[in-house]
N, C-alpha and C positions, 0 to 999 in steps of 0.2 A: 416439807410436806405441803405448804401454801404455796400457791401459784405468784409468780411474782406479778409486778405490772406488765413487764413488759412481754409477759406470754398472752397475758388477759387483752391488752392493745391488740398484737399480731393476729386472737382468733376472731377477735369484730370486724378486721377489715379485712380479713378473707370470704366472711358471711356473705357482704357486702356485694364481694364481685360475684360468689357464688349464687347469688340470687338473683343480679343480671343475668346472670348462662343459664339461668331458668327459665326466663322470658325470651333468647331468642329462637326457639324453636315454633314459639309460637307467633314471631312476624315473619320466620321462615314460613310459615303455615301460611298467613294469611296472605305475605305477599303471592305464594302459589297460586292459591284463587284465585287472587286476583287477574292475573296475568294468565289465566286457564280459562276464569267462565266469566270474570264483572267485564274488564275490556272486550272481550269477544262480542257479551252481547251488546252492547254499547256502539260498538261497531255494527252490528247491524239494524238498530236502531234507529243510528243516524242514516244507511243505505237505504233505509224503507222510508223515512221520513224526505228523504231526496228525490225519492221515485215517484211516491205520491204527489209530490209538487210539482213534478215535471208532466204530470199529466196533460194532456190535451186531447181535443177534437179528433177522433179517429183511431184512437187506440185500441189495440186488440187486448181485453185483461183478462183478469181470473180472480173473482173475489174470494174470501174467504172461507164461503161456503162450495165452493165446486163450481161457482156460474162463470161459461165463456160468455163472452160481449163484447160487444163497440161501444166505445163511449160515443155519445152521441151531440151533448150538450154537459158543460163543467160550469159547477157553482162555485159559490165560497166553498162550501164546507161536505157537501155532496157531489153527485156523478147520475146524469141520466143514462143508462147503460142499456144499448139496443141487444136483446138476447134472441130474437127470432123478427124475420119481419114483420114490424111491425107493432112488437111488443115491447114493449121500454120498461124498464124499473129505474127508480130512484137510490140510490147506493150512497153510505158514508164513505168519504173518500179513505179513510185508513181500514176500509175492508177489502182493499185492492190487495191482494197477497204477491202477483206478479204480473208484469208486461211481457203479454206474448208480442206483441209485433208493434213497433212504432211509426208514427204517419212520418215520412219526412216531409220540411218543409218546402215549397215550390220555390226552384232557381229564378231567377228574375230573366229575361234573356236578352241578353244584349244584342 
């Protein structure tokens, strides 16, 4: 009627792995996230962070608010942004949401 040892061994180390397989649904879980929303946005992130440093002299933007412009003059950390002639605003450069049209640079000519 007493349980021997070696039943009492066998049911602690089934516990054991039983309680592992309870935790991997939940790195299945999180790896999902991850690879659905944390890298995705990350990726763009780093795309907006690229754009905005590649600004220059003559760009056609759209900040964040709805305003078309020309950049006009690029600071460190701001953007003079010509939106009618004549009219200039000063803009934080990370409120640049997208580049409509880029200046290219002048061929040298040989």
């Amino acid at each position: 009627m007493f349980a021997t040892p070696a039943y009492a061994q066998a049911a602690g180390s089934a516990g054991s792995g039983a309680a592992f397989a309870q935790f991997i649904p939940l790195i299945l879980i999180f790896a999902i996230m991850y690879f659905l929303m944390i890298r995705p946005q990350q990726k763009r992130a780093k795309q907006h962070r690229e754009m905005v440093a590649a600004l220059k002299k003559g760009d056609q933007v759209v900040t964040q608010g709805g305003i078309l412009g020309k950049v006009v003059a690029v600071h460190d950390d701001q953007l003079e942004v010509e939106i009618s002639q004549g009219v200039r605003v000063r803009i934080i450069r990370g409120t640049v949401s997208q580049v409509i049209s880029k200046t290219e640079p002048v061929a040298a000519n040989s």
